[in-house]
C-alpha positions as CSV (number, residue, x, y, z in Angstrom):
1,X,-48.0,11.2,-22.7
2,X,-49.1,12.6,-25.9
3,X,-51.2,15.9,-26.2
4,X,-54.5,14.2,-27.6
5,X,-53.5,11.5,-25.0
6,X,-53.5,13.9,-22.4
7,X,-56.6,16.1,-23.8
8,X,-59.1,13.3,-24.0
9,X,-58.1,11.6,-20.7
10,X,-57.3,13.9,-18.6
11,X,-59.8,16.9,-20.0
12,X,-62.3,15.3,-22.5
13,X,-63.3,12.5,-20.0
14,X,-64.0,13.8,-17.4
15,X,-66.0,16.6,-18.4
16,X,-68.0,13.8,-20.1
17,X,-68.4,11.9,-17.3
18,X,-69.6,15.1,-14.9
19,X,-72.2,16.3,-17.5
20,X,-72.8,12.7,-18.5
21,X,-73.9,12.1,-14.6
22,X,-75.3,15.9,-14.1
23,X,-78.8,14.7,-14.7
24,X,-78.8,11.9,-12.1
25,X,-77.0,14.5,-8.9
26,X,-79.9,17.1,-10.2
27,X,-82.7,13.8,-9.7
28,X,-81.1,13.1,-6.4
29,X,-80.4,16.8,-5.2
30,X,-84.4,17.3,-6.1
31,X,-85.4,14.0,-4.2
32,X,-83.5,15.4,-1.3
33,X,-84.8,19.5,-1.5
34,X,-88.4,17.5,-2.5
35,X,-88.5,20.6,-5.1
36,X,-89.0,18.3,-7.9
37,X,-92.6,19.8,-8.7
38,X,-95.9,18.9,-8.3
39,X,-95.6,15.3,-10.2
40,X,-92.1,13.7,-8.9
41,X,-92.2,11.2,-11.4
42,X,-92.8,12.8,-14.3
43,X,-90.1,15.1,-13.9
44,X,-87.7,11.8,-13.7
45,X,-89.3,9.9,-16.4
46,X,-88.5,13.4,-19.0
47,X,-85.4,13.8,-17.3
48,X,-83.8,10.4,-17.7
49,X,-85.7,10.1,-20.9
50,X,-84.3,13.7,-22.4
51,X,-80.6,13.5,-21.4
52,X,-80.7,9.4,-23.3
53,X,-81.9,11.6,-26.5
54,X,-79.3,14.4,-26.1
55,X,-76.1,12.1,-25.1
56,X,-77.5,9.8,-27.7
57,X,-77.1,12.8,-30.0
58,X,-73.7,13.4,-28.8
59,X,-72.8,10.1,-29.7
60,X,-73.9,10.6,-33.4
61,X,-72.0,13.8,-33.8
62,X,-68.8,12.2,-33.1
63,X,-68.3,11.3,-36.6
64,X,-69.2,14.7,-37.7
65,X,-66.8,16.0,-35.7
66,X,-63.8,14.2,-36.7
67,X,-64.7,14.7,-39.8
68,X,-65.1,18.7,-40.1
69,X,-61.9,18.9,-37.4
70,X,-59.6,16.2,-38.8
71,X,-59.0,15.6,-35.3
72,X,-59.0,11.4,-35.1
73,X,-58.9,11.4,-31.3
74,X,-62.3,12.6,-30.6
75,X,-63.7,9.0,-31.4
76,X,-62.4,8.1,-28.3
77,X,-65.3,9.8,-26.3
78,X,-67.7,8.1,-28.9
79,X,-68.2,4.4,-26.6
80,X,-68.8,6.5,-23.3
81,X,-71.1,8.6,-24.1
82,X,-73.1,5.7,-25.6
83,X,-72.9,3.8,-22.8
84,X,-74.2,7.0,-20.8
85,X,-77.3,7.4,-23.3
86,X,-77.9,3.7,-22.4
87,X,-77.7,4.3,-18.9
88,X,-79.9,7.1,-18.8
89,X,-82.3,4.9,-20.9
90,X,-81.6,2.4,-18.4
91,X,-83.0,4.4,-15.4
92,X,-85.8,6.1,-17.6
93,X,-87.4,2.5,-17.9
94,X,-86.6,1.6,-14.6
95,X,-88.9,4.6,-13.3
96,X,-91.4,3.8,-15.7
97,X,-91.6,0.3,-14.4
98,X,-91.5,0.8,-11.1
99,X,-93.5,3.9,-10.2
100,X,-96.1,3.4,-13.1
101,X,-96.0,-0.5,-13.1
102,X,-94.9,-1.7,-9.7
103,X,-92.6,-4.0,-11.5
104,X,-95.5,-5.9,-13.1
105,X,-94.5,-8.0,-16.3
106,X,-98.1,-7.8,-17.4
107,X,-98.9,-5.2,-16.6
108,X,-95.7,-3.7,-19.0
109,X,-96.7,-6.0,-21.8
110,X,-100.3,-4.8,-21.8
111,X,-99.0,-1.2,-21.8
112,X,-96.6,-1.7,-25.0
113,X,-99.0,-3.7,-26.9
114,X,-101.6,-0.8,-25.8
115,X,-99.6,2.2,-26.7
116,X,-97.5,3.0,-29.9
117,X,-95.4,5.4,-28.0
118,X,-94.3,2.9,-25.2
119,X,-93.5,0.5,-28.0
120,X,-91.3,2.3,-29.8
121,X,-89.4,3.8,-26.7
122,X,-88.8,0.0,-25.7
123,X,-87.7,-1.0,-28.8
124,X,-85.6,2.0,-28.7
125,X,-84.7,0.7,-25.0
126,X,-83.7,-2.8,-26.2
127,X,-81.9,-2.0,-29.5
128,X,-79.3,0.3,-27.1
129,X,-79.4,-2.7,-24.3
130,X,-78.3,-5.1,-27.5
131,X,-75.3,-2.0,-28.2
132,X,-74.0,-1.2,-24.8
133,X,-73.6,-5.5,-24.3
134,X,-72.0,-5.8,-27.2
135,X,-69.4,-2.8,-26.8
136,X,-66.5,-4.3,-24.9
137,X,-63.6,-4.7,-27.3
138,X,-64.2,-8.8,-26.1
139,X,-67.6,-8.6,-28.0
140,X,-66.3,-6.6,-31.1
141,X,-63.4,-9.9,-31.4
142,X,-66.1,-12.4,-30.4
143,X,-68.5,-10.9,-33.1
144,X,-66.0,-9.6,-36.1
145,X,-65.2,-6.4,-36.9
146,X,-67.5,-6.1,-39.8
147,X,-71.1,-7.9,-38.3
148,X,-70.0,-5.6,-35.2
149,X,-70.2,-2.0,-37.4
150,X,-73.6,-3.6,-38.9
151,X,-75.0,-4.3,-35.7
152,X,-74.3,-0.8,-34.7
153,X,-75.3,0.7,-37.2
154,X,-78.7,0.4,-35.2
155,X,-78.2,3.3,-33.0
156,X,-79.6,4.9,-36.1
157,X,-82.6,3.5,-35.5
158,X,-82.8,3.9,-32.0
159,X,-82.3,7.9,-32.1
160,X,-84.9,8.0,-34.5
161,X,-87.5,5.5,-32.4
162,X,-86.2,8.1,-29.3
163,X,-87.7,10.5,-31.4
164,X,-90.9,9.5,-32.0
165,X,-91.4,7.9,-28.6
166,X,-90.9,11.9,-27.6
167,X,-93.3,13.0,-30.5
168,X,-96.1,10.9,-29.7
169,X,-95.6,11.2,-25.6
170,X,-96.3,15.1,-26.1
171,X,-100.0,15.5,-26.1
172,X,-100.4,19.0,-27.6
173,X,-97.1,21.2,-28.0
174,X,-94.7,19.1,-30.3
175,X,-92.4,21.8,-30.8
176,X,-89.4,20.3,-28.9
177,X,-90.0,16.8,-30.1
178,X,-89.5,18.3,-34.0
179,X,-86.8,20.1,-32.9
180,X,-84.7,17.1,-31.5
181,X,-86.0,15.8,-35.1
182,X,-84.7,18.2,-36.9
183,X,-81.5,18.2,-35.4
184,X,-81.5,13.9,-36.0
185,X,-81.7,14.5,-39.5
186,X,-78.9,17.6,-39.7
187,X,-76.6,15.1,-37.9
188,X,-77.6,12.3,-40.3
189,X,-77.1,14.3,-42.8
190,X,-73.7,15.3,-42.6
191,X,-72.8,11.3,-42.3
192,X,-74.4,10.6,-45.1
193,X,-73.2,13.6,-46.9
194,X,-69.7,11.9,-48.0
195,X,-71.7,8.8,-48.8
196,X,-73.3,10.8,-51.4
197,X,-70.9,13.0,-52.9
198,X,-68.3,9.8,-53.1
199,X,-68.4,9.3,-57.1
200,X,-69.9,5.9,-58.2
201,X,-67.1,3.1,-59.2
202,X,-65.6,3.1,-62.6
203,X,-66.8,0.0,-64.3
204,X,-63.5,-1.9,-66.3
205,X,-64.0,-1.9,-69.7
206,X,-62.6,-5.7,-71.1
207,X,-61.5,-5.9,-74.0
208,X,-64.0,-6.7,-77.0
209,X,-66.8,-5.2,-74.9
210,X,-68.6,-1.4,-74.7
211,X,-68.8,0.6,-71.8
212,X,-72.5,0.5,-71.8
């Protein structure tokens, strides 16, 4: 087995997978103790809601990553720890709906069309449902390679929706909620940045006509 081989699966992978599920044995744990404060729920919904933004994060950076370190492998990590960000998001909605909701498909509906912060944390919710279904290498070759990397090219949009679903969720201190914005657009920014340095193409100059 090769040394990246070797690093991501047997080092990389399952440190992703234990802090990946940290979140959920801390929930569960916290059932258990019954120390998870005064308000049960609400410590689940920011929870589950909190470690979709940060792993969603994680999943960003990849591409950073690789390209400050040179090192290709990383990538590798890149699929599970978005399928972890929608599983957290997963659960977060599932608590919402449940606890708050009772499962009630109207009662749902009238909330999103009633509150800009639960609509864009469901689109936000459905845009990484449409990603995580369409991940399995099966999809990519049902799909094509190219409408695939188009498609995803969504998560962008959900981190940022993630974001403001936070913002507007925080009544008075938005302090964190800029934060996790702030680091968004530091992320986004270093993908775009070799985007923007990349010189524009050289138009070909045919013969008989200017360069202008």
């Amino acid at each position: 087995m090769r040394r990246d081989d070797w690093l991501i699966r047997r080092f990389l992978k399952p440190i992703a997978w234990l802090a990946c599920l940290g979140p959920t044995a801390w929930i569960v744990a916290g059932l258990v103790r019954g120390d998870l404060g005064a308000d049960p729920v609400k410590t689940m919904t920011h929870t589950t809601g909190l470690s979709a933004l940060i792993i969603l994060f994680l999943t960003l950076a990849v591409t950073p990553v690789r390209r400050l370190t040179g090192w290709t492998p990383v990538v590798r990590l890149r699929r599970l720890l978005g399928l972890f960000a929608f599983y957290h998001a997963l659960v977060h909605f599932l608590i919402y709906s449940v606890f708050d909701h009772r499962l009630s498909v109207d009662e749902i509906s009238a909330d999103i069309a009633k509150h800009p912060w639960v609509l864009v944390g469901f689109a936000a919710f459905v845009i990484l449902s449409i990603l995580a279904a369409t991940s399995p290498a099966a999809a990519i070759r049902r799909i094509g390679g190219k409408r695939w990397q188009r498609l995803h090219r969504l998560v962008y949009l959900a981190a940022a929706l993630g974001v403001l679903h936070f913002f507007w969720l925080v009544k008075k201190d938005t302090s964190e909620p800029l934060t996790y914005g702030a680091i968004l657009a530091i992320i986004l920014g270093v993908r775009l940045l070799p985007r923007i340095r990349q010189p524009a193409p050289q138009k070909r100059v045919v013969a008989g006509q200017s360069a202008s």
